[in-house]
C-alpha positions, 0 to 999 in steps of 0.5 A: 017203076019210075025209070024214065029219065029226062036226059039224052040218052044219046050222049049219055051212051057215047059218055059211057062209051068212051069211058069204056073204051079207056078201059079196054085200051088203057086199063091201068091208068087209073079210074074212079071205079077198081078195075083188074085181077085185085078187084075180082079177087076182093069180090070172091072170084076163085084164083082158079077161074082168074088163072085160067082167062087172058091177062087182057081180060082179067086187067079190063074187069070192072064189075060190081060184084060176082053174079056166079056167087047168086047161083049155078051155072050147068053144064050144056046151057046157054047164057047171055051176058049184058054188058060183057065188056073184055070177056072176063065173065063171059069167058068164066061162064064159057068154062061152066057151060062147057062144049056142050054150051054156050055164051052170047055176050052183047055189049055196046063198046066197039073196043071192048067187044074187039077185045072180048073176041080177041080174048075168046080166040086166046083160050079157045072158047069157040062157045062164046060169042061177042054182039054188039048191041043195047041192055033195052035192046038184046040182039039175042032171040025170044026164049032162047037163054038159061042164064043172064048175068051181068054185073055193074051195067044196069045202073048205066041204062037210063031206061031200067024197066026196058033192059029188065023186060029184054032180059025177061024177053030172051030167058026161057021159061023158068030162066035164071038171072044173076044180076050184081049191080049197085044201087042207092036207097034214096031216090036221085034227084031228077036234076041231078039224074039229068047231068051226064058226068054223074052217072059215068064219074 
Protein backbone atom coordinates (compact mmCIF):
# COMPACT_ATOMS: atom_id res chain seq x y z
CA UNK A 1 0.00 0.00 0.00
CA UNK A 2 1.59 3.18 -1.26
CA UNK A 3 0.76 5.78 1.36
CA UNK A 4 3.66 7.83 2.01
CA UNK A 5 3.37 11.16 0.77
CA UNK A 6 6.27 13.70 0.15
CA UNK A 7 4.76 16.52 1.85
CA UNK A 8 4.73 18.58 5.08
CA UNK A 9 2.80 17.01 7.19
CA UNK A 10 3.14 19.47 9.62
CA UNK A 11 1.43 22.20 7.58
CA UNK A 12 -0.72 20.04 6.22
CA UNK A 13 -2.30 19.21 9.52
CA UNK A 14 -2.27 23.11 10.64
CA UNK A 15 -4.05 23.75 6.92
CA UNK A 16 -6.92 21.09 8.03
CA UNK A 17 -6.99 22.58 11.45
CA UNK A 18 -7.74 25.65 10.68
CA UNK A 19 -10.42 24.74 8.07
CA UNK A 20 -11.73 22.96 10.95
CA UNK A 21 -11.86 25.22 13.21
CA UNK A 22 -14.01 27.66 10.61
CA UNK A 23 -16.21 24.93 10.87
CA UNK A 24 -16.59 24.63 14.72
CA UNK A 25 -16.87 28.49 14.75
CA UNK A 26 -18.59 29.63 11.94
CA UNK A 27 -20.39 26.68 10.26
CA UNK A 28 -22.85 28.42 8.22
CA UNK A 29 -20.70 30.55 6.31
CA UNK A 30 -20.50 28.41 3.52
CA UNK A 31 -17.58 25.62 2.22
CA UNK A 32 -16.76 23.84 -0.47
CA UNK A 33 -17.94 20.53 1.44
CA UNK A 34 -22.01 20.38 2.71
CA UNK A 35 -22.14 20.86 6.46
CA UNK A 36 -25.30 20.50 9.09
CA UNK A 37 -28.59 18.89 9.42
CA UNK A 38 -29.34 19.17 5.42
CA UNK A 39 -26.52 17.12 4.83
CA UNK A 40 -26.92 14.26 7.53
CA UNK A 41 -30.35 14.33 6.45
CA UNK A 42 -29.34 13.31 2.63
CA UNK A 43 -26.92 10.84 3.97
CA UNK A 44 -29.78 8.86 5.75
CA UNK A 45 -29.30 10.00 9.29
CA UNK A 46 -33.10 9.21 11.29
CA UNK A 47 -34.78 12.49 12.14
CA UNK A 48 -34.91 10.80 15.42
CA UNK A 49 -31.33 10.59 15.94
CA UNK A 50 -30.91 14.62 14.69
CA UNK A 51 -33.83 15.72 16.92
CA UNK A 52 -32.07 14.27 19.68
CA UNK A 53 -28.12 16.05 19.38
CA UNK A 54 -27.53 19.78 20.06
CA UNK A 55 -28.20 22.36 17.09
CA UNK A 56 -24.33 23.27 17.78
CA UNK A 57 -23.70 19.75 17.05
CA UNK A 58 -25.98 18.99 14.04
CA UNK A 59 -24.80 22.54 12.33
CA UNK A 60 -20.88 21.72 12.32
CA UNK A 61 -21.42 17.93 10.88
CA UNK A 62 -19.43 17.52 7.87
CA UNK A 63 -19.18 13.84 7.06
CA UNK A 64 -19.10 11.93 3.89
CA UNK A 65 -21.51 9.15 4.48
CA UNK A 66 -23.46 7.47 7.48
CA UNK A 67 -21.04 4.64 8.95
CA UNK A 68 -24.09 3.39 11.19
CA UNK A 69 -25.65 2.33 8.03
CA UNK A 70 -22.39 -0.31 7.52
CA UNK A 71 -23.75 -2.01 10.90
CA UNK A 72 -24.65 -2.10 14.50
CA UNK A 73 -24.03 -0.77 17.19
CA UNK A 74 -24.92 -2.79 20.73
CA UNK A 75 -25.79 -1.72 23.66
CA UNK A 76 -22.81 -1.92 26.48
CA UNK A 77 -20.05 -1.48 24.03
CA UNK A 78 -17.22 0.55 23.48
CA UNK A 79 -16.37 2.93 20.56
CA UNK A 80 -13.75 5.01 19.22
CA UNK A 81 -14.55 7.89 16.67
CA UNK A 82 -11.47 9.07 14.74
CA UNK A 83 -11.80 12.18 13.89
CA UNK A 84 -14.92 13.19 15.89
CA UNK A 85 -15.21 16.97 15.16
CA UNK A 86 -18.46 18.69 16.98
CA UNK A 87 -19.81 15.54 18.71
CA UNK A 88 -22.42 14.56 16.00
CA UNK A 89 -21.55 10.73 15.51
CA UNK A 90 -20.11 10.50 18.85
CA UNK A 91 -23.17 11.58 20.43
CA UNK A 92 -25.30 9.32 17.99
CA UNK A 93 -23.34 6.30 19.06
CA UNK A 94 -23.40 7.38 23.00
CA UNK A 95 -27.30 6.78 22.37
CA UNK A 96 -26.81 3.17 20.98
CA UNK A 97 -24.15 2.24 23.51
CA UNK A 98 -26.19 3.50 26.36
CA UNK A 99 -25.24 3.73 30.23
CA UNK A 100 -23.80 0.55 29.76
CA UNK A 101 -21.28 1.85 27.31
CA UNK A 102 -18.94 3.98 26.07
CA UNK A 103 -17.78 6.59 23.33
CA UNK A 104 -14.20 7.88 23.16
CA UNK A 105 -13.94 10.56 20.36
CA UNK A 106 -10.17 11.62 19.49
CA UNK A 107 -9.63 14.36 17.17
CA UNK A 108 -7.00 17.13 16.39
CA UNK A 109 -8.72 20.50 16.46
CA UNK A 110 -9.00 22.29 19.67
CA UNK A 111 -12.16 23.96 19.01
CA UNK A 112 -13.93 21.24 17.76
CA UNK A 113 -13.06 19.30 20.72
CA UNK A 114 -14.08 22.17 22.96
CA UNK A 115 -17.40 21.85 21.28
CA UNK A 116 -17.64 18.10 20.86
CA UNK A 117 -17.28 18.43 25.05
CA UNK A 118 -19.79 21.26 25.23
CA UNK A 119 -22.19 19.47 23.45
CA UNK A 120 -21.86 16.10 25.59
CA UNK A 121 -22.58 18.00 28.74
CA UNK A 122 -25.61 19.50 26.75
CA UNK A 123 -27.38 16.18 26.59
CA UNK A 124 -25.87 14.71 29.39
CA UNK A 125 -23.80 11.81 27.81
CA UNK A 126 -21.68 11.47 30.60
CA UNK A 127 -20.50 8.05 28.25
CA UNK A 128 -18.89 10.05 25.88
CA UNK A 129 -15.62 11.51 26.11
CA UNK A 130 -13.49 14.02 23.70
CA UNK A 131 -9.10 13.48 23.53
CA UNK A 132 -7.44 15.25 21.65
CA UNK A 133 -5.10 13.21 19.49
CA UNK A 134 -3.97 11.83 15.63
CA UNK A 135 -5.66 9.12 13.31
CA UNK A 136 -1.95 7.49 13.11
CA UNK A 137 -1.49 8.06 16.64
CA UNK A 138 -4.70 7.10 18.89
CA UNK A 139 -4.79 8.11 22.36
CA UNK A 140 -6.83 5.14 23.41
CA UNK A 141 -5.39 1.60 24.72
CA UNK A 142 -4.44 -1.70 22.80
CA UNK A 143 -7.67 -3.77 22.32
CA UNK A 144 -9.77 -1.97 24.17
CA UNK A 145 -12.46 -0.93 21.31
CA UNK A 146 -15.70 -2.82 19.97
CA UNK A 147 -16.23 -0.24 17.05
CA UNK A 148 -14.43 2.54 15.26
CA UNK A 149 -16.27 4.77 13.10
CA UNK A 150 -15.22 7.68 11.43
CA UNK A 151 -16.45 9.25 8.71
CA UNK A 152 -14.61 11.61 5.96
CA UNK A 153 -11.49 11.91 7.98
CA UNK A 154 -8.92 9.32 6.49
CA UNK A 155 -8.66 11.17 3.31
CA UNK A 156 -7.23 14.04 5.27
CA UNK A 157 -4.15 11.82 6.66
CA UNK A 158 -1.08 11.62 4.78
CA UNK A 159 -0.10 8.34 6.14
CA UNK A 160 -3.12 5.87 5.67
CA UNK A 161 -1.53 2.84 6.35
CA UNK A 162 -0.39 4.35 9.90
CA UNK A 163 -4.11 5.33 10.76
CA UNK A 164 -5.32 2.21 9.55
CA UNK A 165 -2.82 -0.10 11.49
CA UNK A 166 -3.92 2.49 14.98
CA UNK A 167 -7.45 1.56 14.20
CA UNK A 168 -6.45 -2.11 14.15
CA UNK A 169 -4.29 -1.53 17.13
CA UNK A 170 -7.28 -0.53 19.67
CA UNK A 171 -10.10 -2.78 18.05
CA UNK A 172 -10.47 -6.09 20.30
CA UNK A 173 -10.13 -9.15 18.47
CA UNK A 174 -13.06 -9.85 16.17
CA UNK A 175 -13.91 -5.53 16.48
CA UNK A 176 -15.67 -3.94 13.75
CA UNK A 177 -14.91 -0.86 11.62
CA UNK A 178 -17.29 1.28 10.08
CA UNK A 179 -15.59 3.62 8.00
CA UNK A 180 -17.52 6.34 5.52
CA UNK A 181 -14.91 7.95 3.66
CA UNK A 182 -14.17 9.32 -0.03
CA UNK A 183 -12.01 8.02 -2.51
CA UNK A 184 -10.67 8.27 -5.95
CA UNK A 185 -10.25 5.50 -8.37
CA UNK A 186 -7.30 6.87 -10.19
CA UNK A 187 -4.17 7.13 -8.31
CA UNK A 188 -3.18 11.07 -7.63
CA UNK A 189 -0.31 12.42 -9.01
CA UNK A 190 2.47 12.77 -6.58
CA UNK A 191 2.94 16.43 -7.52
CA UNK A 192 -0.32 17.25 -7.24
CA UNK A 193 -0.58 15.19 -3.64
CA UNK A 194 2.13 17.50 -2.87
CA UNK A 195 0.16 20.82 -2.81
CA UNK A 196 -1.54 21.59 0.47
CA UNK A 197 -4.63 23.40 -0.84
CA UNK A 198 -5.78 20.31 -2.76
CA UNK A 199 -6.41 18.18 -0.05
CA UNK A 200 -8.29 20.91 2.35
CA UNK A 201 -10.22 22.86 -0.66
Amino acid sequence: MATQVSIDVAELRREVQIKYREVALTPTKGFHFHTGRPLAERLGYPAEALDALPGECVESFAGVGNPFSLGEIRPGEVVVDVGSGAGFDSLVASRMVGATGSVIGVDMTPEMLRKARRNAKRIEASNATFRKGLAEKLPVPDGSADAVISNGVINLVPDKEAALKEIFRVLKPGGRLYLADIMVHKPVPDAARQIIDLWTD
